[in-house]
C-alpha positions as CSV (number, residue, x, y, z in Angstrom):
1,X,90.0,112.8,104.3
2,X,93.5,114.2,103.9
3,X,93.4,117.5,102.2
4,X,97.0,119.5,102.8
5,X,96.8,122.8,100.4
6,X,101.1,122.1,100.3
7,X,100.7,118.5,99.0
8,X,100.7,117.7,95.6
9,X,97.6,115.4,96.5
10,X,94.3,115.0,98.2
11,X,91.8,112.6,98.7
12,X,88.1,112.8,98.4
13,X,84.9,110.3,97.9
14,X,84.5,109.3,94.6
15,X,82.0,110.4,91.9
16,X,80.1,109.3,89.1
17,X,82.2,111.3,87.0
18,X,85.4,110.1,88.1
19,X,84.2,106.3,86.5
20,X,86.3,107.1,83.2
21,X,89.3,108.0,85.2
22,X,89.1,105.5,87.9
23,X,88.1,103.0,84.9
24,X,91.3,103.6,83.1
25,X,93.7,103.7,86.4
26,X,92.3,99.5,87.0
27,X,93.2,99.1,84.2
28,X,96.7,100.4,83.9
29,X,97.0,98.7,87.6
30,X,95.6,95.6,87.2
31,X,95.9,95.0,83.1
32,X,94.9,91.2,83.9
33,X,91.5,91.4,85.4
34,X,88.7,90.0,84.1
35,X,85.6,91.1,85.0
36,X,86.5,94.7,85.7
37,X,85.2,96.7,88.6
38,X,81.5,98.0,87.6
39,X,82.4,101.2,89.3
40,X,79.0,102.9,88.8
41,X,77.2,99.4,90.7
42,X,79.8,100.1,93.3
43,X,78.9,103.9,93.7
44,X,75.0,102.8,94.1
45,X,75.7,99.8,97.1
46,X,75.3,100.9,100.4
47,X,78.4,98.8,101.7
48,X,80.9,100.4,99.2
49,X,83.1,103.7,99.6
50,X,85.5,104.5,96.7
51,X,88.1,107.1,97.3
52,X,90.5,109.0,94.5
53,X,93.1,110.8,94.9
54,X,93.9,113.8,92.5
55,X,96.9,115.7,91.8
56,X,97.2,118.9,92.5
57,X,99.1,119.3,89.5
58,X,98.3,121.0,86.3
59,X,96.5,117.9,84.6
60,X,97.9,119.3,81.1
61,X,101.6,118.3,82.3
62,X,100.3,114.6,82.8
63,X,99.0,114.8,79.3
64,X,101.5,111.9,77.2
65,X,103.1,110.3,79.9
66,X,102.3,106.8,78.2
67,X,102.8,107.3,75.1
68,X,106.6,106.5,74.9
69,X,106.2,103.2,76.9
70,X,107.6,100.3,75.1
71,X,107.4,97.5,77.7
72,X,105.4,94.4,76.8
73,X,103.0,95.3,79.2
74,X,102.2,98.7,78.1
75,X,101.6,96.8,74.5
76,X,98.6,94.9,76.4
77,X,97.1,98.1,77.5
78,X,96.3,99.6,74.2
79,X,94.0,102.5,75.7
80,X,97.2,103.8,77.7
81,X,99.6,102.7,74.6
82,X,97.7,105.6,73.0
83,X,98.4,107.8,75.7
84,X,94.4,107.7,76.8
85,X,94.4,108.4,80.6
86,X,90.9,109.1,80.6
87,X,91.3,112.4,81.8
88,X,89.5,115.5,79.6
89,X,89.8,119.1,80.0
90,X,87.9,120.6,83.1
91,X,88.6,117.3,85.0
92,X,90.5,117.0,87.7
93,X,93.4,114.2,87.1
94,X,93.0,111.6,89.5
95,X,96.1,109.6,90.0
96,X,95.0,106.3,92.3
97,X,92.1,105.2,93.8
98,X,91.0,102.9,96.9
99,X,88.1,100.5,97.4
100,X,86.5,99.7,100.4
101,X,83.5,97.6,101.5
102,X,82.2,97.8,105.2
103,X,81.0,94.5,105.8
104,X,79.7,95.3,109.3
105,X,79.9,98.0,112.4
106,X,83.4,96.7,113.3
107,X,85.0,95.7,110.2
108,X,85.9,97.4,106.7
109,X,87.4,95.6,104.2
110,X,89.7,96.6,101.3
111,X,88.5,95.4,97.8
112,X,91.3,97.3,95.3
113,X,93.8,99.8,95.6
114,X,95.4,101.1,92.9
115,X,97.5,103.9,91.2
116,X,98.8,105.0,88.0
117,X,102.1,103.3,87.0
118,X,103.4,106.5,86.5
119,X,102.8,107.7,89.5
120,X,103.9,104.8,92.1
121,X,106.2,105.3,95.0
122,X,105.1,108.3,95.2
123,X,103.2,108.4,98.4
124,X,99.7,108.3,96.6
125,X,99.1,104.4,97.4
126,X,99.9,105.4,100.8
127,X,97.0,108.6,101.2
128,X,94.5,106.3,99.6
129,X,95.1,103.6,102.6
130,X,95.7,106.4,105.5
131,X,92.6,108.5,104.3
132,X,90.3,105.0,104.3
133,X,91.9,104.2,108.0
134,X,91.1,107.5,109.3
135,X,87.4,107.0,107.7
136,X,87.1,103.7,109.4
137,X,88.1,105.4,112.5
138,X,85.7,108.4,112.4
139,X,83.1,105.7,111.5
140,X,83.7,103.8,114.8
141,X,84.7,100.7,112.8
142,X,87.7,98.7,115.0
143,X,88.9,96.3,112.0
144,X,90.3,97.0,108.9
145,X,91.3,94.0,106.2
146,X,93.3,93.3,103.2
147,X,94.6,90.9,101.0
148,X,98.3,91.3,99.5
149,X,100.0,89.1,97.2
150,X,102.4,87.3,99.3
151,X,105.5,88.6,96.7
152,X,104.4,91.7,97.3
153,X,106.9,93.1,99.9
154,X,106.6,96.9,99.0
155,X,102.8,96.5,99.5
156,X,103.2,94.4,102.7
157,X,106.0,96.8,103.9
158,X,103.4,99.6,103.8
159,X,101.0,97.6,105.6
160,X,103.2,96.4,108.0
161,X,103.9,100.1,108.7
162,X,100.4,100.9,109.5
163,X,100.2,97.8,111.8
164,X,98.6,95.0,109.9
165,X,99.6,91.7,110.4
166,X,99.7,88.5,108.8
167,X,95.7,86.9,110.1
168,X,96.0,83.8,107.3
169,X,96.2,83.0,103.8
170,X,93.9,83.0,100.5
171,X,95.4,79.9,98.3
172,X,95.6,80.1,94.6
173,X,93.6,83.4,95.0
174,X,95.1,85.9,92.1
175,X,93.4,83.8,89.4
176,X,96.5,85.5,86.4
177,X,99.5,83.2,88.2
178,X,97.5,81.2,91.3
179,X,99.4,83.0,93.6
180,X,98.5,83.2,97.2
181,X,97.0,86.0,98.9
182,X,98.2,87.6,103.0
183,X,95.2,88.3,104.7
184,X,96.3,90.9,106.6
185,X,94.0,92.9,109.2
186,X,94.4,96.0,112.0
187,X,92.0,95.2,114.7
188,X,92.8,98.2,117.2
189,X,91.9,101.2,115.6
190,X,89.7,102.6,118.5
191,X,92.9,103.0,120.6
192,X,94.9,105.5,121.6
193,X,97.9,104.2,120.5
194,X,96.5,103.8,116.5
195,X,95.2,107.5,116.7
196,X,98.6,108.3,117.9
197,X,100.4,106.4,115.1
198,X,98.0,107.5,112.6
199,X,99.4,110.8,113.3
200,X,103.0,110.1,113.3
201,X,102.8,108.6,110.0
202,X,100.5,111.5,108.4
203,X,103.3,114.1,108.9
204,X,106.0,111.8,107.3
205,X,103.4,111.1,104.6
206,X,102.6,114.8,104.1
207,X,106.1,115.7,104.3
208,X,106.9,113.6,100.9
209,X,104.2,114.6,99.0
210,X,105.2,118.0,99.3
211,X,108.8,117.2,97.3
């Protein structure tokens, strides 16, 4: 897991303590889903890995940063119109987190990602998906999968970027507009090549969280 004591972020595995935090960040992420993740199931299934990442920040700084939001989305999130990130004092603030399920030896599959609104293009969306890669690959898994809204083009941009490419489509699968999903899968990362582009890609990655 990518851990750079220069970078305003790691990543680690996530805990049972982490559930208000992680809770909170779905929520902000994806204010429209109904049922939400039931984090602390997750945490107890053998097939699931959850993954935060945490600011290296003073978490006092990020104390507030929703509480001047006006938008009408930030109206439909009352627990983050109040400024409630779920984070205490003594916690670490977690800023994004990533969900995975390994569905066999050869193939892990990406349930959720998400971050903070706050705290997008910022990198952190990218060292949740780079830290589960490298965790497939150090678990011998070859194939790792996704699906991306096909308006999406940030998302599939940074995909794209780590080699995954367009395997099919999910109709009607984002149940708050019917939009269609990219499934979008990696299916080489044993090779030489990926470890080699895995690298490339960590030093341009650690490079802007450092600013």
């Amino acid at each position: 897991m990518e851990n750079n004591n220069s970078s305003t972020h790691s990543v680690r595995l996530m805990k049972e303590k982490d559930i208000p935090q992680v809770s909170m960040i779905e929520n902000d992420a994806f204010p429209n889903l109904f049922p939400p993740t039931s984090f602390r199931k997750e945490l107890q299934r053998p097939i699931s890995t959850l993954m935060v990442a945490i600011s290296q920040v003073n978490p006092h700084q990020h104390q507030g940063i929703f509480n001047n939001r006006t938008t009408e989305r930030d109206i439909q999130v009352s627990s983050y119109r109040s400024g409630n990130t779920g984070w205490k004092p003594g916690m670490e603030f977690l800023t994004g987190f990533i969900f995975l399920w390994k569905m066999s030896t050869e193939e892990t599959h990406v349930m959720s990602i998400g971050t903070r609104r706050s705290h997008r293009r910022k990198g952190i969306g990218e060292l949740l998906l780079h830290s589960a890669i490298a965790k497939s690959i150090h678990e011998k898994v070859n194939s790792f999968t996704l699906e991306v809204r096909v308006s999406n083009t940030p998302a599939i941009a940074l995909y794209e970027k780590y080699e995954l490419t367009h395997r099919g489509s999910r109709k009607s699968y984002y149940t708050d507009n019917h939009e269609d999903a990219s499934i979008m899968t990696v299916d080489n990362l044993q090779s030489a090549d990926y470890r080699l582009l895995m690298e490339k890609n960590l030093l341009l990655l650690l490079k802007r969280l450092k600013n």
